[in-house]
C-alpha positions in Angstrom: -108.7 62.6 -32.8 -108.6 66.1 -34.8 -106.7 68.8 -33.4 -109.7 70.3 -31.8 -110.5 67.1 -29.9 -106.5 67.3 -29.0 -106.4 70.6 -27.5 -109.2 69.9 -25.1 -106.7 66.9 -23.7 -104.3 68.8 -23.3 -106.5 71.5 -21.3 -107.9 68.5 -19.1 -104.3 66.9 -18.7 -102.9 70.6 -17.6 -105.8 71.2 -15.5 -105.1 68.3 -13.5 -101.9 69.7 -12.4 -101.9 71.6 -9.4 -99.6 74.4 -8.5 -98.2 73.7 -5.1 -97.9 77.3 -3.8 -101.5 78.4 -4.6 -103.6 75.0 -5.0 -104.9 75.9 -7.7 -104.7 74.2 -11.1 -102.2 75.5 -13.9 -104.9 76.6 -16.7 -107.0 78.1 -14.2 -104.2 80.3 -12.5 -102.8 81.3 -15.6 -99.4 79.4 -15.6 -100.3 78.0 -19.2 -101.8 80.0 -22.0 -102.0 79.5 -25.7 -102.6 76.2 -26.4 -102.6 74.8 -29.6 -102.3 71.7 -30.9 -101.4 70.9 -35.1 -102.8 68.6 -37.1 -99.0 67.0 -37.2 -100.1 66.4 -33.2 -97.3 69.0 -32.3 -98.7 70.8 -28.8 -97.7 74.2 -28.3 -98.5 76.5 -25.7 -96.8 79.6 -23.1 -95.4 78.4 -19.8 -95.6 81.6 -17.6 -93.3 80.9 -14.8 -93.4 83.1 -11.9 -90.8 84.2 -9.4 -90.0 81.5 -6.8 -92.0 78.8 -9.0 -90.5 75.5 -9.2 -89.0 74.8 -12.6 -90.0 71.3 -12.5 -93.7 72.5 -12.4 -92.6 72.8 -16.6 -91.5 69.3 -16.8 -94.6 68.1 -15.1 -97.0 69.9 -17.3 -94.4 68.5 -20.2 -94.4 64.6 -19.2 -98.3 64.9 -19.2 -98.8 66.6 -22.6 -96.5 64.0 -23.6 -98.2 61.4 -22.6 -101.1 61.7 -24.3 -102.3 59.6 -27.2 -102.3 61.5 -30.5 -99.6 64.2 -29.2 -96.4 63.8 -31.7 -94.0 65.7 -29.4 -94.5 69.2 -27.1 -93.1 72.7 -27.7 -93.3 74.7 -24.6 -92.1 78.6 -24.9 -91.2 79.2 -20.9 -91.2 83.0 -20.1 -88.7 83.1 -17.6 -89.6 85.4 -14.1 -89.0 89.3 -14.4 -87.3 91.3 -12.7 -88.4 95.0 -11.3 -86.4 98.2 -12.1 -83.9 97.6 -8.7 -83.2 94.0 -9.8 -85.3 92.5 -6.8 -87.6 89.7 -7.6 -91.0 90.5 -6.2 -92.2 93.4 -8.3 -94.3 91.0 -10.9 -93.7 91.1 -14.8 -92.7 95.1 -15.3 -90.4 94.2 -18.4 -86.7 93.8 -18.5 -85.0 90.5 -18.7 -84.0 88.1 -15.6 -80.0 88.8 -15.4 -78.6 86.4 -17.9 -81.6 85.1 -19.9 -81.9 85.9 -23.3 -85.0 86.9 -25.8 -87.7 84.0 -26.2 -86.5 82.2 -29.4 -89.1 83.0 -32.4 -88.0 80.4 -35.6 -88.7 81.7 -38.9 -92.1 80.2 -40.3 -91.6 77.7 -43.4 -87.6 77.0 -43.0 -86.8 73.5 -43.7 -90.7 72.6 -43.3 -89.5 69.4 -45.0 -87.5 68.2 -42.1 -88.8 66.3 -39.6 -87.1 66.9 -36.9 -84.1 68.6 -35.6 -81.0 67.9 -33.3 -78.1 70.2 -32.0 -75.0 68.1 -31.0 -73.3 70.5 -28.4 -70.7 70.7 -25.8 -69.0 73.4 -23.6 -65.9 73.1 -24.5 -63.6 71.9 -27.6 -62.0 68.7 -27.9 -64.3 65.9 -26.1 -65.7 64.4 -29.6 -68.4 66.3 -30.2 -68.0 66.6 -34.1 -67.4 62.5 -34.0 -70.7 62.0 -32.2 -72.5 64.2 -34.8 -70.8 62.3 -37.5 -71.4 59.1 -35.8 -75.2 59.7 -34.7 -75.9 61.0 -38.5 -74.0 57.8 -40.2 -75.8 55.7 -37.5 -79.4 57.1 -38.6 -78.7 57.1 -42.3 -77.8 53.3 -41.6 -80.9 52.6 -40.2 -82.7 54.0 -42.7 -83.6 57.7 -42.2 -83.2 60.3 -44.6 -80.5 62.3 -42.7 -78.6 65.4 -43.2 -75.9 66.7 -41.3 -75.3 70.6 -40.4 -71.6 71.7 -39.8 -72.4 74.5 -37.6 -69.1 75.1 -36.4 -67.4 78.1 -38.3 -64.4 78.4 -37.0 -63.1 74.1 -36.6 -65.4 72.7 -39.5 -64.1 68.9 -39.0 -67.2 67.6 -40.8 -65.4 68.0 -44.3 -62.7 65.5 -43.4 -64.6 63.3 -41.0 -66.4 62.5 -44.0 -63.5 62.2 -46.5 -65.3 64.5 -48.5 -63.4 67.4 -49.8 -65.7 68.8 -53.4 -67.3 71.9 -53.5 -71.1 71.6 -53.7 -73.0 72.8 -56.8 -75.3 76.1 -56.7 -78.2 75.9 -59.0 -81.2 78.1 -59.5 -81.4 81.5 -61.1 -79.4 84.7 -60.1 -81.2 86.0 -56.5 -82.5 82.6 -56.4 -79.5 80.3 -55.9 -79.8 77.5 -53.9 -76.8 75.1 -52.7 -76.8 71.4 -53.6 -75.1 69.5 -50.3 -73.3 66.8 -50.7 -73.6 63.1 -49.8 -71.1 60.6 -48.1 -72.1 57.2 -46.4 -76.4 57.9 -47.1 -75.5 61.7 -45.0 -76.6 64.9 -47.0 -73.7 66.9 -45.6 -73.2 71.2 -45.6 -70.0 72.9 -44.1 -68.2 75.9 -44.2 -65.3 73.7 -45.2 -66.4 72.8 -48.5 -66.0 76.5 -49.6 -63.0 77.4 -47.8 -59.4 76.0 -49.3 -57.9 73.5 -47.3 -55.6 75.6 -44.9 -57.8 79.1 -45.2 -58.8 79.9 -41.5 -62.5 81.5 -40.9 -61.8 84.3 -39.3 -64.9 86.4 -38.7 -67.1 88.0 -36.5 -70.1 87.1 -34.8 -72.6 88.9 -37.4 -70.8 87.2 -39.9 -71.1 83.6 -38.2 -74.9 84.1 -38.1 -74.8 85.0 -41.5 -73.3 82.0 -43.1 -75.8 80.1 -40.5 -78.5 81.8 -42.1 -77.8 80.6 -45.5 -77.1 77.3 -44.9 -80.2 76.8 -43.4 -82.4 79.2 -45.8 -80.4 78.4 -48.9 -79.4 74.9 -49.1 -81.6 72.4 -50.8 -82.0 69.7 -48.3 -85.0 67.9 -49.4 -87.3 65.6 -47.3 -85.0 64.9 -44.2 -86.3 63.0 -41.2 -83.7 63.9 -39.0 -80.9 66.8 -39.3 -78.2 66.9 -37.0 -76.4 70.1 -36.6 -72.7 69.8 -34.9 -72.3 73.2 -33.3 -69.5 75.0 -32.2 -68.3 74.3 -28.4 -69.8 77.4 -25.7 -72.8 79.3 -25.4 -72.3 81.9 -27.7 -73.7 83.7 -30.9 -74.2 80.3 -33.3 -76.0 78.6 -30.6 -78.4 81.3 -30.2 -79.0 82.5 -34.0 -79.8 78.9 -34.5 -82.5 78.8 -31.7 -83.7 82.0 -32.8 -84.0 80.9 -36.3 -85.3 77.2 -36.3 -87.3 75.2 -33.8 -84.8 72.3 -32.3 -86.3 69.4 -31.3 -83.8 68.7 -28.8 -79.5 68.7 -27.6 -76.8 66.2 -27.6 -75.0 67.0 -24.9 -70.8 65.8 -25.3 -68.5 65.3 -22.0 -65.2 63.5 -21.5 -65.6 62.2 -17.6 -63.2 64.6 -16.1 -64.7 68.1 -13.9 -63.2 71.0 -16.2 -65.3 69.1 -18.9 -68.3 68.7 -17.2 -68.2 72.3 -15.7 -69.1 73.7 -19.2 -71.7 71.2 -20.5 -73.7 71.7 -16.9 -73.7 75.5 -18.0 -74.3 74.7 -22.0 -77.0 72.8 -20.3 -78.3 75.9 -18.5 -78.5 77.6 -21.4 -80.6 75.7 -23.9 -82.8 75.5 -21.1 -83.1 79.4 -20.8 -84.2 79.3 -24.5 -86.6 76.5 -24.1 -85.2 73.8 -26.0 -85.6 69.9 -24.9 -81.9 68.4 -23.6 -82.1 64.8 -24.9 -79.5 63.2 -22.6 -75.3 63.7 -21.8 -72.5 61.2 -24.1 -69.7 60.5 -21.9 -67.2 60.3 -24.3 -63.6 59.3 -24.0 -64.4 56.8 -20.9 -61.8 54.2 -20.6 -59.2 52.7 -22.6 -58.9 48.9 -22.9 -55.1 47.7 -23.1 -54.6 45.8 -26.2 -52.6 43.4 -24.6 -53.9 42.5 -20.9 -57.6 43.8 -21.6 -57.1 46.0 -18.6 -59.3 49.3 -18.6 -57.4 52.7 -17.7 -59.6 55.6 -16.8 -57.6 58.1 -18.5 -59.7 61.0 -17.9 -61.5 59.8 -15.3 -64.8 57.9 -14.8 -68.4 58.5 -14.4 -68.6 62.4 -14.8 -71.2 62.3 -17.8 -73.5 60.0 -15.8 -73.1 62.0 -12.8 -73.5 65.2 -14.3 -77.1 63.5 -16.3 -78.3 62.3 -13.0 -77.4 65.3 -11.7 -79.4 67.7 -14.0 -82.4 65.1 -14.5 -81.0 64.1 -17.9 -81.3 61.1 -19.6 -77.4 59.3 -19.3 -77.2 58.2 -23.4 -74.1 56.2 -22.8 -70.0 56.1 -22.6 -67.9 56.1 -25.7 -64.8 54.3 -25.0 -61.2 55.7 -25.9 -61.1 53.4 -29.0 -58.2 53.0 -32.0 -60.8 52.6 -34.1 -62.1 56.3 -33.9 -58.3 57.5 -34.8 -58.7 55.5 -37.9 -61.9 56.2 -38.7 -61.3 59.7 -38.4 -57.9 60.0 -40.7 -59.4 57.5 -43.2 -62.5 59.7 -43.8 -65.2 57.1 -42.7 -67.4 57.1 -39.6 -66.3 54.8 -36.9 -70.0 53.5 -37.3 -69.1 52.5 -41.0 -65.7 51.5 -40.9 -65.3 49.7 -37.9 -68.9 48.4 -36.8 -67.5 45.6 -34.2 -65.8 48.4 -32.3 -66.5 48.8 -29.0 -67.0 52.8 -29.8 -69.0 51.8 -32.9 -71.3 49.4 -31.0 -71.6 52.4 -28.0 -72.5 55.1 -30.6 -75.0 52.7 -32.3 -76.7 52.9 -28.9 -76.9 56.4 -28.5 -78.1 56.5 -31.8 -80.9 54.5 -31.2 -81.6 56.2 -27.7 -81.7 59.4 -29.5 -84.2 58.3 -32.5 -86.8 56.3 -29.8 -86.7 59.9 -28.0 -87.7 62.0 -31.6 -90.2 59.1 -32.3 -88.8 58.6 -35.6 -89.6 55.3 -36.7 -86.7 53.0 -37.3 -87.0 50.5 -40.5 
């Protein structure tokens, strides 16, 4: 079907939909407006969710887009209930921003039109493995085939750098005004971070302006080529990377990295929440750090606990991508400057993150060789 014959599915699928306040179907009361469909089968169109609507009336309309044959993958932009001049809820859409929410994200037109699709590997807090899992998921893609770049998106612990065992500086080529930046490459893994320019024990200390700045370039002004997946490895939190990269590129979806324990899964519930709020796809939660087997009796200890991640996913309506075992193998791979995916592939955690590797590439559709 062309995209004409496209967009009049999706009207019929959304028409079919029925709003359970008013009866009446979601194109007809006005819930859904701009649709438009690409000739890549991308669907795009305005959610316009009023106050006291059910949220899950948007993941309806988004299962049934979905479903459709000929639709690649659905963009919805959701604009999020308004609130009146007093702060009460029932005084329609009169401008201003629901407490909390932030601008609808508007991604720059034409940057990095050659990649195919895009993932954010995020967590709300430091230190549960979230840069591994980037690492991992990228070496895990490149190994199946993809052309695969990775993103090191966080400024002020770039970990990529090492994880990689990769310490050069990249080439800039190009003419003056026009430079562009040549990434490197490790283990089939186009690879960008601020650690690569910075010497070895030279902190980042800068502002947020700053942060979005260096953002910027790497995404304008790096020459990443044909890519059919780049995976950026964000900074833990919810703060001014996360939103200049939704405000500058479309995301195709979130990672989402927990170790099993509360204080963990407190933050990733409310990182969750906020990629929500700027109307980008959550692909599942990682429980990372669940379990360590005793080398000697076999016996597993829960050292920070059990079953958090999957709670939380179940929890939130999120797909559960699987458990990442507290594994030796990860140590090494880390200080040896391979990917546990590549170094130790009969691992336990190399055999886990293969999984949620190939969880996360059925969900972006990308075709596995």
């Amino acid at each position: 079907m062309n995209s004409d014959e496209l967009r009049r599915s999706v009207m019929a699928a959304l028409s079919r939909i029925a709003h359970p306040g008013s009866g009446r179907d979601l194109v007809s009361g006005g819930h859904v407006q701009g649709v438009e469909v690409g000739d890549d089968g991308v669907a795009h169109f305005q959610f316009l969710l009023a106050p006291g609507d059910p949220k899950e009336l948007v993941k309806e309309a988004r299962s049934a887009v979905a479903a459709l044959d000929g639709i690649a993958s659905v963009k919805i932009n959701v604009q999020l209930p308004q609130m009146g001049p007093s702060g009460g809820g029932g005084g329609g859409r009169r401008g201003g921003l629901k407490p909390g929410s932030v601008p609808a994200p508007t991604p720059k037109p034409g940057i990095l039109s050659d990649v195919r699709h895009i993932v954010a590997v995020s967590s709300g807090k430091g230190g549960v493995g979230k840069s591994m899992v980037a690492a991992n998921l990228a070496a895990s893609l490149a190994k199946q085939g993809q052309r695969v770049g990775l993103l090191d998106a966080d400024i002020y612990g770039p970990n990529i750098p090492l994880m990689f065992g990769v310490d050069r500086r990249p080439n800039v080529t190009g003419e003056k005004g026009k430079e562009m930046i040549e990434p490197l490459e490790a283990y089939g893994v186009r690879l960008m971070s601020l650690g690569f320019l910075l010497d070895k024990e030279q902190p980042a200390i800068m502002r947020g302006p700053l942060i979005s700045g260096i953002l910027k370039q790497f995404l304008e002004q790096v020459d990443w080529g044909p890519l059919d997946v780049l995976v950026v490895d964000m900074p833990p939190g919810t703060g001014d990377a996360q939103l200049s990269l939704v405000q500058t590129i479309d995301l195709d979806g979130a990672v989402m990295v927990t170790t099993p324990q509360e204080v963990a899964t407190g933050d990733v519930r409310r990182g969750v929440k906020m990629f929500e709020r700027v109307n980008t796809r959550v692909l599942g939660v990682v429980e990372n750090m669940s379990g360590l087997a005793c080398p000697h009796c076999g016996e597993v200890v829960d050292v920070f606990g059990s079953g958090g991640g999957e709670a939380l996913a179940a929890e939130m309506e999120l797909p559960f991508l699987g458990r990442i075992p507290l594994d030796p193998a990860v140590t090494a791979a880390g200080d040896q400057g391979v990917p546990t995916v590549v170094s130790a592939p009969e691992s336990a955690a190399a055999a886990a993150l293969e999984g949620v590797a190939r969880t996360v590439s059925d969900s972006l559709g990308v075709l596995v060789g």
